[in-house]
C-alpha positions in Angstrom: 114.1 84.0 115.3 114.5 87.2 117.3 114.3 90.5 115.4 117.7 91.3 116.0 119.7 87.7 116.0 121.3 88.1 112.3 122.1 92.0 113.4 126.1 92.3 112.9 126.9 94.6 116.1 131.0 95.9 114.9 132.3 98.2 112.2 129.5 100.5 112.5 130.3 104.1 111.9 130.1 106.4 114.5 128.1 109.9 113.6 130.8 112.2 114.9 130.8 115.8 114.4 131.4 116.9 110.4 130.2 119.0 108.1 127.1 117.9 106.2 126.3 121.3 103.9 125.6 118.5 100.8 123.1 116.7 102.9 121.3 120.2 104.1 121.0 121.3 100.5 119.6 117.8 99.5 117.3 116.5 102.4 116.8 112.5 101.4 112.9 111.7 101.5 111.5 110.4 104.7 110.2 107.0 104.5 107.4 106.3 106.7 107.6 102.4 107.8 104.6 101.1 109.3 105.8 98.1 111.7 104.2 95.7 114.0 107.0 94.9 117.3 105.3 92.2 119.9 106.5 92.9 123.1 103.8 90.7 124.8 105.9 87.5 122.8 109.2 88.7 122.8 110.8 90.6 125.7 111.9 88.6 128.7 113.8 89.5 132.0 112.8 91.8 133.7 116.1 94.4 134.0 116.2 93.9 130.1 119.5 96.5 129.8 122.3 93.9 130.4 120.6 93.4 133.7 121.6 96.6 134.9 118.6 98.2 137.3 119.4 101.8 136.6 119.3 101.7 132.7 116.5 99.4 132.8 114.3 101.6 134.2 116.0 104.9 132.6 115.1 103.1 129.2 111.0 102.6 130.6 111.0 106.1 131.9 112.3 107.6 128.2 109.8 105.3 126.1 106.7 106.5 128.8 107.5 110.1 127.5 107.5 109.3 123.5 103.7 108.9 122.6 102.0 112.0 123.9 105.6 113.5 122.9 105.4 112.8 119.8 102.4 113.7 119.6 102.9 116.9 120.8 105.5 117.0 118.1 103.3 116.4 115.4 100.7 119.0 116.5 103.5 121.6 116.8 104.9 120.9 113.1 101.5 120.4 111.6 100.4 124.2 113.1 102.7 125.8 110.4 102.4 123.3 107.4 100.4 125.9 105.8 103.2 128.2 105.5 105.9 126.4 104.2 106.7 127.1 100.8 109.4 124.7 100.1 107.7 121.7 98.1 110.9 119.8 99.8 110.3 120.2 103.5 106.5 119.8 102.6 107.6 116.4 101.8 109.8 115.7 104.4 106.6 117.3 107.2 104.9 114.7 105.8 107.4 112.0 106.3 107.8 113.3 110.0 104.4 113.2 110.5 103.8 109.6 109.6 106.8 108.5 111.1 106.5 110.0 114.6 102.6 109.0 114.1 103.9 105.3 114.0 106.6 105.5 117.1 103.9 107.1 119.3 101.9 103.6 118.9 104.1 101.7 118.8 105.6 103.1 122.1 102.4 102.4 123.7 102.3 98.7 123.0 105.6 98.7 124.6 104.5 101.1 127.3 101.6 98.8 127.8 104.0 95.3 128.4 106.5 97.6 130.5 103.8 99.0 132.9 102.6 94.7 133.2 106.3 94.5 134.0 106.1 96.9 136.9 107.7 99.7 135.4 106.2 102.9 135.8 106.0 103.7 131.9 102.2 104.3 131.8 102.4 106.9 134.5 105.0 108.9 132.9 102.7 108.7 129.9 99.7 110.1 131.6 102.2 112.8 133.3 103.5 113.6 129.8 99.8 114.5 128.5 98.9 116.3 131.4 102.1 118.3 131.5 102.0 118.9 127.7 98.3 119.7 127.6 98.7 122.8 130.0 102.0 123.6 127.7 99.5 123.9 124.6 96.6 126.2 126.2 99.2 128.7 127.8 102.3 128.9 125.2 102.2 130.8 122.1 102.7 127.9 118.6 106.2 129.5 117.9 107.3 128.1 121.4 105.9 124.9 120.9 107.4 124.3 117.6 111.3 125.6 119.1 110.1 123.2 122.1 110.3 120.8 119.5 113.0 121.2 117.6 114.6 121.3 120.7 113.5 117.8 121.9 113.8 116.7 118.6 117.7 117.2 118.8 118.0 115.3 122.4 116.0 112.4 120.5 118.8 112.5 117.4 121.4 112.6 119.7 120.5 109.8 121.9 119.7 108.1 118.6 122.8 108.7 116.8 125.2 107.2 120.5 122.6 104.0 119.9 123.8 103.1 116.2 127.2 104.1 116.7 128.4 103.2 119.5 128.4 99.1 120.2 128.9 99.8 124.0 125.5 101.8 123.7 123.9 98.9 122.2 125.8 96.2 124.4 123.3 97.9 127.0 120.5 96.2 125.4 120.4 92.5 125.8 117.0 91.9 125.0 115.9 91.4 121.2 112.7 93.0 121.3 113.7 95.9 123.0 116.6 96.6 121.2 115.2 96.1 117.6 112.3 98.6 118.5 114.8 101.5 119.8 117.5 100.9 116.6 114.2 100.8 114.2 113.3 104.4 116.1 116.9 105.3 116.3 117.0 105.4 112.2 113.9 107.2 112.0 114.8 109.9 114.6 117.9 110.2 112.9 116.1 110.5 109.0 113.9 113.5 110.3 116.1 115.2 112.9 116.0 118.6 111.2 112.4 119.0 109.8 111.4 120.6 113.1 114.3 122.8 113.1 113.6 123.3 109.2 110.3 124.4 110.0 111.0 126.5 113.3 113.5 128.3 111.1 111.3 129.1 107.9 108.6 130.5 110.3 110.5 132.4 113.0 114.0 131.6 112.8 114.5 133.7 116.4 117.5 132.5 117.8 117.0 133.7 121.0 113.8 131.9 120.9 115.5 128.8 120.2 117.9 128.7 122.8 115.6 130.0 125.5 113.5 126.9 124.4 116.1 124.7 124.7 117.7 125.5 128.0 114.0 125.7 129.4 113.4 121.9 128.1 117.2 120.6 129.2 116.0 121.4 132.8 112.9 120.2 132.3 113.4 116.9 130.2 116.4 116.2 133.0 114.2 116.8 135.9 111.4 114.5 134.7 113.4 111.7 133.6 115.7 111.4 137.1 112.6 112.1 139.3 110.8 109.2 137.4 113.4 106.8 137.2 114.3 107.1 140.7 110.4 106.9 141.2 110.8 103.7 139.4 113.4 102.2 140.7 111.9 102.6 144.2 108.9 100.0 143.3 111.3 97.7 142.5 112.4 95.5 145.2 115.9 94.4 143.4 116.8 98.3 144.1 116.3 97.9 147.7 119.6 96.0 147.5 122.4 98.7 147.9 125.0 96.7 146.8 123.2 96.0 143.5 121.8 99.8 143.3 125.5 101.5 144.2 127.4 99.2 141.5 124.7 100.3 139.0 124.8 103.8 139.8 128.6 103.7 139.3 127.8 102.3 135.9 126.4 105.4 135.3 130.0 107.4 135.1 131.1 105.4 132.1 127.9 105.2 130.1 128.0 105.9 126.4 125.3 108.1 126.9 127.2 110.5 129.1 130.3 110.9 127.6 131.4 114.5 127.4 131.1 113.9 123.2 127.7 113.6 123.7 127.3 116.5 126.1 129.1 119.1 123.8 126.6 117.5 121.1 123.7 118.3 123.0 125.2 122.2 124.2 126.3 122.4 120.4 122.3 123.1 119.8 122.4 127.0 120.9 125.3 128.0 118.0 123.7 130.6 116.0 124.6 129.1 113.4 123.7 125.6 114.3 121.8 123.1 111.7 121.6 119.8 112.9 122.6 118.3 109.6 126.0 119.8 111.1 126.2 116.1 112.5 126.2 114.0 110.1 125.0 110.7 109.9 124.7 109.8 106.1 127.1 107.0 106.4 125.6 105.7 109.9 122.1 105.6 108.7 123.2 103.7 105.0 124.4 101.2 107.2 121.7 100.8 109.7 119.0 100.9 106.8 120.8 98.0 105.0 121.0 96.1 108.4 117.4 96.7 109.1 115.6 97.0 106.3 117.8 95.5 103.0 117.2 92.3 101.1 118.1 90.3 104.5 117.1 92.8 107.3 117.1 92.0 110.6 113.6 94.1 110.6 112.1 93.0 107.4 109.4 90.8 109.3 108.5 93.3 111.1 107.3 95.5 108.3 103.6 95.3 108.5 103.0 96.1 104.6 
């Protein structure tokens, strides 16, 4: 059985913008689920988004980036766990630790049957630790953690347009591939403020956090086009132009692109911004009992 055959795909609530002081004041512990995908098994076609060549290989370029990002994520929390006095964001660090700890393996597994694939994730991966390496030796930790807080809101945003929106997930025909994102998607989504919890029990700096954040849009944008195009240019189905323009006009009506999601991610430099602001209580009860309940789609996948 795939992972995601019995996965209803309607009625799903959407995460839109609305207060969530209640679920600020009350963080929900972070469950860290160790799980065991098989990419080598499971994933077939090649252009595994619906087909489409552009979203295929924006999807390859976006998982390259996760492990040493995570990573990087981890290191950059971790610095400061020392100075949190909150028992309750202790916890929850130590939920985000083990759960980013799992996606960045994960990730490479994936990483590892994308790059057999032809896709170019494995060299985005090897960019990524280069890249992030020289950010560790030359910037100061309190950058690094509002670097990423900062990413850490793209990640909950893209997250959040995955399990609420069925068009974004209509993108994703292949099982595999879709079941390891949504499983991601949740977690991103459980732990999308410890970062920023952190960044603001430390510094708090505003101006820090926005200067991070504007630094990272151009930078995260920048890297993901160039290597997507990169991509796409080793594969010979993009030579077509026919079948490279119609995907590129596919590209103005993507979920992922809407101006909701846009205002989301410019939303992040409010001075009084929390990203519990978006709520996604409701979303994530839903996806945790399609995943993860009695009869989860995900529930083999759970390696103990």
């Amino acid at each position: 059985m795939s992972a995601t055959a019995t996965l209803p795909e309607t009625d799903a609530p959407t995460g839109d913008d609305t207060a969530a002081t209640a679920a600020a004041s009350s963080p929900a512990p972070i469950k860290v689920r160790r799980m065991s995908f098989r990419p080598d098994d499971n994933i077939g076609r090649r252009h595994f988004a619906d087909g489409d060549l552009v979203m295929s290989h924006v999807v390859s370029v976006l998982s390259g980036l996760f492990p040493e990002g995570e990573d990087y994520f981890v290191r950059s929390v971790r610095h400061f766990r020392d100075r949190i006095d909150d028992p309750v964001l202790k916890k929850q660090v130590a939920g985000f630790i083990g759960q980013e700890a799992i996606h960045g393996r994960e990730h490479r597994d994936l990483n590892d049957h994308l790059s057999r694939m032809g896709y170019l994730s494995n060299v985005v991966d090897r960019f990524t630790k280069f890249s992030l390496g020289v950010d560790e030796r030359l910037a100061p930790p309190h950058y690094r953690l509002a670097v990423t807080a900062a990413l850490e809101h793209y990640t909950a945003t893209l997250a959040e347009v995955l399990l609420g929106d069925d068009a974004a997930r209509a993108e994703l025909d292949d099982d595999e591939i879709k079941a390891i994102l949504l499983w991601h998607a949740v977690e991103e989504s459980e732990h999308k403020a410890v970062a920023f919890d952190v960044f603001q029990a430390v510094s708090g700096d505003p101006k820090l956090r926005a200067r991070a954040m504007n630094m990272i849009t151009v930078g995260f944008l920048a890297t993901s086009i160039a290597f997507t195009f990169a991509s796409l240019a080793k594969d010979r189905a993009a030579w077509n132009p026919v079948r490279l323009g119609r995907s590129l006009a596919r590209l103005r009506h993507s979920p992922w692109l809407t101006r909701e999601v846009r205002h989301r991610i410019r939303d992040y430099n409010r001075p009084d911004f929390h990203p519990s602001d978006h709520d996604a209580t409701e979303l994530l009860e839903v996806w945790r009992e399609r995943l993860f309940g009695d009869d989860g789609a995900l529930v083999d996948r759970l390696a103990g």
